[in-house]
OpenMM code with the backbone's topology and positions (N, CA, C; nanometers):
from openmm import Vec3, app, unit

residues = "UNK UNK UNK UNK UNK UNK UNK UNK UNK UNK UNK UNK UNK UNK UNK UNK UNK UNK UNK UNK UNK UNK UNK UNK UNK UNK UNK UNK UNK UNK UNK UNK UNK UNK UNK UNK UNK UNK UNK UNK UNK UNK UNK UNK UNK UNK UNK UNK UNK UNK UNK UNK UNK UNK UNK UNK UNK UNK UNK UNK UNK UNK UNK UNK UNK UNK UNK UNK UNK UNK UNK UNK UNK UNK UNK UNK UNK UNK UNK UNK UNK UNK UNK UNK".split()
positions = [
    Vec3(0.0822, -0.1156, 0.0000),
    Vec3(0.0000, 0.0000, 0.0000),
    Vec3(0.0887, 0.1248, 0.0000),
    Vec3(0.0293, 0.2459, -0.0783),
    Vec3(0.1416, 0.3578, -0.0827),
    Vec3(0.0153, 0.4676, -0.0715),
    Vec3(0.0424, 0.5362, 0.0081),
    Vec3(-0.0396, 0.6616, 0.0424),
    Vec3(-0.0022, 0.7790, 0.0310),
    Vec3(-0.0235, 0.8561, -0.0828),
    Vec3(0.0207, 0.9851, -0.0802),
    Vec3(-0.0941, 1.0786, 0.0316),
    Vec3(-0.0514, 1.1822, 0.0934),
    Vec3(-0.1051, 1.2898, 0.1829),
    Vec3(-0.2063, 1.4065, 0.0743),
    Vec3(-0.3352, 1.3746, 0.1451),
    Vec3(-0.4308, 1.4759, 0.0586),
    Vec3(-0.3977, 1.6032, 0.1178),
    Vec3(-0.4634, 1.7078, 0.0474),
    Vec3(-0.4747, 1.8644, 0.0545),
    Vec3(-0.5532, 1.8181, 0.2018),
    Vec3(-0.6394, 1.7501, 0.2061),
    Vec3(-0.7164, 1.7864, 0.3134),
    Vec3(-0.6580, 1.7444, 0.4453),
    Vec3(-0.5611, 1.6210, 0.4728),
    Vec3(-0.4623, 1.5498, 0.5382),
    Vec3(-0.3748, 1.6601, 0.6032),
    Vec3(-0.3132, 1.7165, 0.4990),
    Vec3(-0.2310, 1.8140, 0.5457),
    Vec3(-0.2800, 1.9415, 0.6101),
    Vec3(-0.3869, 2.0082, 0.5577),
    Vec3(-0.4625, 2.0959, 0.6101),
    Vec3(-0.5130, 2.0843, 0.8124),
    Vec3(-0.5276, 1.9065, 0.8218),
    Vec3(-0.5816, 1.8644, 0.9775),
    Vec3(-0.4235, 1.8532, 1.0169),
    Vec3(-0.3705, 1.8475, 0.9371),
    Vec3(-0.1710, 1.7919, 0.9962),
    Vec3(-0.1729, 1.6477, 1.0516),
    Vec3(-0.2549, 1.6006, 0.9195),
    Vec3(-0.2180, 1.4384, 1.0030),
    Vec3(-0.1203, 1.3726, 0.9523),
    Vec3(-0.0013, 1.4605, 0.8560),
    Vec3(0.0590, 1.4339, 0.8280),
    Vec3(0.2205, 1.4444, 0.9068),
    Vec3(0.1941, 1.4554, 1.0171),
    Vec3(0.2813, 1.5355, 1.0859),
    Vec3(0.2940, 1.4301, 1.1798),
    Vec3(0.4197, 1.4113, 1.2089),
    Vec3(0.4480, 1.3455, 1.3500),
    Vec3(0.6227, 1.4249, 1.4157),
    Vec3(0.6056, 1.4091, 1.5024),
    Vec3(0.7158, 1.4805, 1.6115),
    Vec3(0.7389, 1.4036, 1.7507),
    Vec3(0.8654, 1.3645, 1.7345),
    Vec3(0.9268, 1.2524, 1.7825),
    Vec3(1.0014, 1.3135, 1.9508),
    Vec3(0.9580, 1.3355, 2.0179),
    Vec3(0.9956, 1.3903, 2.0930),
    Vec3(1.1816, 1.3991, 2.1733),
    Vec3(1.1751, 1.3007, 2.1679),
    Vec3(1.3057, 1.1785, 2.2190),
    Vec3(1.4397, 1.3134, 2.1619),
    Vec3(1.4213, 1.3126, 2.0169),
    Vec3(1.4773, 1.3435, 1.9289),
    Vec3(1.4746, 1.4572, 1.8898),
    Vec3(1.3782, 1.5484, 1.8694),
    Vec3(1.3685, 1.6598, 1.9163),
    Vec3(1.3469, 1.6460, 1.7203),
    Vec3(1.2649, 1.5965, 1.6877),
    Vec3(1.2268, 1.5684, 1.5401),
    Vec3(1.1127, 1.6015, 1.4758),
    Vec3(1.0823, 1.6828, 1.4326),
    Vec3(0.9332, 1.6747, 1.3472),
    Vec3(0.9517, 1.6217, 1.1855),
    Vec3(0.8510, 1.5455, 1.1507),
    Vec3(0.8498, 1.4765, 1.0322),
    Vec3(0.7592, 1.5403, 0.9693),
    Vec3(0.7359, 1.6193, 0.8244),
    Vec3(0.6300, 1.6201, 0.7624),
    Vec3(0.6142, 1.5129, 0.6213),
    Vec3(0.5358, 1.4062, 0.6741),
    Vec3(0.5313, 1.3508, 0.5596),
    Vec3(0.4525, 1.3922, 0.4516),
    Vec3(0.5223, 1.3070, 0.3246),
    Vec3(0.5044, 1.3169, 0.2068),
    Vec3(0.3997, 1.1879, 0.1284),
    Vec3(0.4486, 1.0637, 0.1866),
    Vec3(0.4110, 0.9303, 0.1450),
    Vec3(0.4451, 0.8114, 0.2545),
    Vec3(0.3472, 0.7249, 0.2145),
    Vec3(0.3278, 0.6492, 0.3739),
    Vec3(0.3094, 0.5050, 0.3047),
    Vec3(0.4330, 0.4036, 0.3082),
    Vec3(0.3921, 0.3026, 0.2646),
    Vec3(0.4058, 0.1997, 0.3055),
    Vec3(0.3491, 0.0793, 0.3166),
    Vec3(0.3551, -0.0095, 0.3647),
    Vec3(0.2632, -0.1363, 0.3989),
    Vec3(0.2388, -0.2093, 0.4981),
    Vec3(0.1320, -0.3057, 0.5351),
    Vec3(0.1267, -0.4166, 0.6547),
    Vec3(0.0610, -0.4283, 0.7202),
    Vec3(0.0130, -0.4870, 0.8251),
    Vec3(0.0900, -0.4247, 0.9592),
    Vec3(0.2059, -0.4296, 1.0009),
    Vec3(0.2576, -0.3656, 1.1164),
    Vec3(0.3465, -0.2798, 1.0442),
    Vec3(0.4349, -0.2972, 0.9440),
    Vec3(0.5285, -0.2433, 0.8979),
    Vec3(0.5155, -0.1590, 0.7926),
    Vec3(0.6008, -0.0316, 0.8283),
    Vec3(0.5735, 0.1147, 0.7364),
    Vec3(0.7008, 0.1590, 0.7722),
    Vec3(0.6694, 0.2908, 0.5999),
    Vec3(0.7714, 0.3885, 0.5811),
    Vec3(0.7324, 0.4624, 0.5761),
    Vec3(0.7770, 0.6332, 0.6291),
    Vec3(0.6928, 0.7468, 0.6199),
    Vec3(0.8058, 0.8409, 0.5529),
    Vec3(0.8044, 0.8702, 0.4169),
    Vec3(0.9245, 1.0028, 0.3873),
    Vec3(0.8768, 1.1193, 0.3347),
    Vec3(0.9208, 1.2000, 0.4055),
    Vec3(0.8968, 1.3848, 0.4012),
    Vec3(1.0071, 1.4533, 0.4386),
    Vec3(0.9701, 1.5619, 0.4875),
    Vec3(1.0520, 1.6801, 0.5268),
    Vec3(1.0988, 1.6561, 0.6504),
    Vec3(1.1956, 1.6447, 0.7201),
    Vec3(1.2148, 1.6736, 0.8660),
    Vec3(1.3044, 1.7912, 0.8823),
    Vec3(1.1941, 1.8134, 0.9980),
    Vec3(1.3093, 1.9539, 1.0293),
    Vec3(1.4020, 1.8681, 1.1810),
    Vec3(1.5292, 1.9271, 1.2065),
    Vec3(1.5996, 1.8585, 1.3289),
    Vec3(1.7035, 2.0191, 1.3695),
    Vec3(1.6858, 2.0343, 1.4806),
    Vec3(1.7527, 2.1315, 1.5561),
    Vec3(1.7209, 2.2732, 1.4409),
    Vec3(1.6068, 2.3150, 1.4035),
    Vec3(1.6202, 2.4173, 1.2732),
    Vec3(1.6429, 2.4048, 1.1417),
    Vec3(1.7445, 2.2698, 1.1458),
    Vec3(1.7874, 2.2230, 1.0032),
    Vec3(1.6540, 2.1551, 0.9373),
    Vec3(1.6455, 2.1272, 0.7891),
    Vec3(1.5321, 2.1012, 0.7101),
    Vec3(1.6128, 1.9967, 0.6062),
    Vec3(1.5871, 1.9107, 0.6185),
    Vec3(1.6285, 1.7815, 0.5182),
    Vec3(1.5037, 1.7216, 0.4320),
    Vec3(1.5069, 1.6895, 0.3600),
    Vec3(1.4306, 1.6397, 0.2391),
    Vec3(1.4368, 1.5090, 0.2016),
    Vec3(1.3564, 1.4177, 0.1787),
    Vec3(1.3778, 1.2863, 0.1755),
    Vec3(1.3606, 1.2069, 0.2516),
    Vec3(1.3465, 1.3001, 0.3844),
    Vec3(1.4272, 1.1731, 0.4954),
    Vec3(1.2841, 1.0594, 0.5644),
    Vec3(1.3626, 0.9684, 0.5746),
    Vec3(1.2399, 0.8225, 0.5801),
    Vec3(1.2934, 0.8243, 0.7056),
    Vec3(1.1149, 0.7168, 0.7758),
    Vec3(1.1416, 0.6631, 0.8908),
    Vec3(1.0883, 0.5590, 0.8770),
    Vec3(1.1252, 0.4315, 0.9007),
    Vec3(1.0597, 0.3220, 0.9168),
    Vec3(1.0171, 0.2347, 1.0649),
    Vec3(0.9068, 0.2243, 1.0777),
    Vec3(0.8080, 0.1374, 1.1792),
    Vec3(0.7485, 0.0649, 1.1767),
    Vec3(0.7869, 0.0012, 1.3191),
    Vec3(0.6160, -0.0858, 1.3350),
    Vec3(0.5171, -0.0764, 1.4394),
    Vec3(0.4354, -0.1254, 1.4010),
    Vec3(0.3095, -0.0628, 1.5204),
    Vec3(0.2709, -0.2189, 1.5909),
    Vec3(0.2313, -0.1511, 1.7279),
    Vec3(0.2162, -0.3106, 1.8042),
    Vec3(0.1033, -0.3719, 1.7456),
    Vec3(0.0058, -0.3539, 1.6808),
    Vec3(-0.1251, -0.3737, 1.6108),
    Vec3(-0.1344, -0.3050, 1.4957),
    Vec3(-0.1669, -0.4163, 1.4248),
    Vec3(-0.2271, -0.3259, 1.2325),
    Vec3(-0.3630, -0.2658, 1.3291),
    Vec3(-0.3657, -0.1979, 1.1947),
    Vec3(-0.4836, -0.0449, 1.1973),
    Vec3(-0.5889, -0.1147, 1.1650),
    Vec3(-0.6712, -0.0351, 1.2306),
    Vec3(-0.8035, -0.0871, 1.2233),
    Vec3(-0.8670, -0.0524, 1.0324),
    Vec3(-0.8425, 0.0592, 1.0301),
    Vec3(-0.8166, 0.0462, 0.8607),
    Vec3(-0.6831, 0.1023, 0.8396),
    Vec3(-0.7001, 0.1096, 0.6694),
    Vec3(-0.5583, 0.1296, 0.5927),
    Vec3(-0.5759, 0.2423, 0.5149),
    Vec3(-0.5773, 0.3820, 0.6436),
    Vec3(-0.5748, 0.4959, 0.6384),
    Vec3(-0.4468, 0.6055, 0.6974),
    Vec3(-0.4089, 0.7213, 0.6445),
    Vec3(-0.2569, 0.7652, 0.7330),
    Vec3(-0.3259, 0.7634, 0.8531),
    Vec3(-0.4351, 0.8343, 0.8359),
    Vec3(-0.4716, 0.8662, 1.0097),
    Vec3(-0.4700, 0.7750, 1.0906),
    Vec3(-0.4997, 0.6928, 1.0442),
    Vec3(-0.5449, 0.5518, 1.1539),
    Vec3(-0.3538, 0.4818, 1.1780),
    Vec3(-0.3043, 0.5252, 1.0997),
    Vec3(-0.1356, 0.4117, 1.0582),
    Vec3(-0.1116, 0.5094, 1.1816),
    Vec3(-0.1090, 0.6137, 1.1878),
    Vec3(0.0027, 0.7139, 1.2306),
    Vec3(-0.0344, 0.7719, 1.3556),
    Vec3(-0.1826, 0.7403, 1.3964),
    Vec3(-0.2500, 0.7726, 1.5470),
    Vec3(-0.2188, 0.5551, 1.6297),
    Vec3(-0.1886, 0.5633, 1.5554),
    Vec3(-0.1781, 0.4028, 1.6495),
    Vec3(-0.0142, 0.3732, 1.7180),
    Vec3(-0.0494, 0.3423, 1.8345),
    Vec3(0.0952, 0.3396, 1.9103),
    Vec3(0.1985, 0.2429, 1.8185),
    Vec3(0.3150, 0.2803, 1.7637),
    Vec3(0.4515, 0.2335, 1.7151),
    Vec3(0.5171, 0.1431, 1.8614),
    Vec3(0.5548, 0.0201, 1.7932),
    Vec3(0.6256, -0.0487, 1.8526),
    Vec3(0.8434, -0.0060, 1.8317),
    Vec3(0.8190, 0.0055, 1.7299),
    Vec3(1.0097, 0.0671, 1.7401),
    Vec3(0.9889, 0.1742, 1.6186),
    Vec3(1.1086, 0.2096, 1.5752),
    Vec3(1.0946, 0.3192, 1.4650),
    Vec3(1.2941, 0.3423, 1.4401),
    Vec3(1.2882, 0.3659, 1.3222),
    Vec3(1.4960, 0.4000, 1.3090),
    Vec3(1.4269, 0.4692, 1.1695),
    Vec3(1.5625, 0.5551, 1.1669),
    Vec3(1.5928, 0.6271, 1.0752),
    Vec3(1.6854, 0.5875, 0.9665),
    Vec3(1.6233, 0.5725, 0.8333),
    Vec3(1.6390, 0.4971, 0.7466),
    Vec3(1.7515, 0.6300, 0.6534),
    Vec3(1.7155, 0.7371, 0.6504),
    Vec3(1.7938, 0.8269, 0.5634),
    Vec3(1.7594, 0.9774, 0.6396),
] * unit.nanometer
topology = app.Topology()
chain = topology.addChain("A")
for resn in residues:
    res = topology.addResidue(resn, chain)
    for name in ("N", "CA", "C"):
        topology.addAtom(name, app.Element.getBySymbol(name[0]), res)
């Protein structure tokens, strides 16, 4: 499954996740994947800096109840690393 982010997605910012740990905000771009395991690559900003491209890959302790960003990306992640 590959999910690009609607006008309307981005507008609620459910495209957005911010990693606290890390001091990371992600704006994704595209969300792909299936059953526990996903990739999310967008924009991250890190300490001010703004990188492009950059992926994160996860898994969630439970697939989503559907196979929506909102639902992938509001459901608690079991690990997560930085792929680029």
């Amino acid at each position: 499954m590959r999910l690009t982010f609607t006008e309307q997605d981005i507008a609620n910012e459910i495209h957005k996740i911010y990693i606290e740990e890390d001091d990371l905000l992600l704006e994704g771009q595209v969300l792909e994947g299936e059953g526990k395991l996903y990739k999310l690559t967008g924009i991250a900003t890190i300490e001010g800096e703004r990188y492009h491209d950059f992926e994160i890959e996860f898994a969630l302790l439970e697939e989503p109840e559907e196979m929506s960003a909102e639902a992938i990306l509001s459901a608690e992640w079991d690990w997560y690393d930085y792929v680029c």
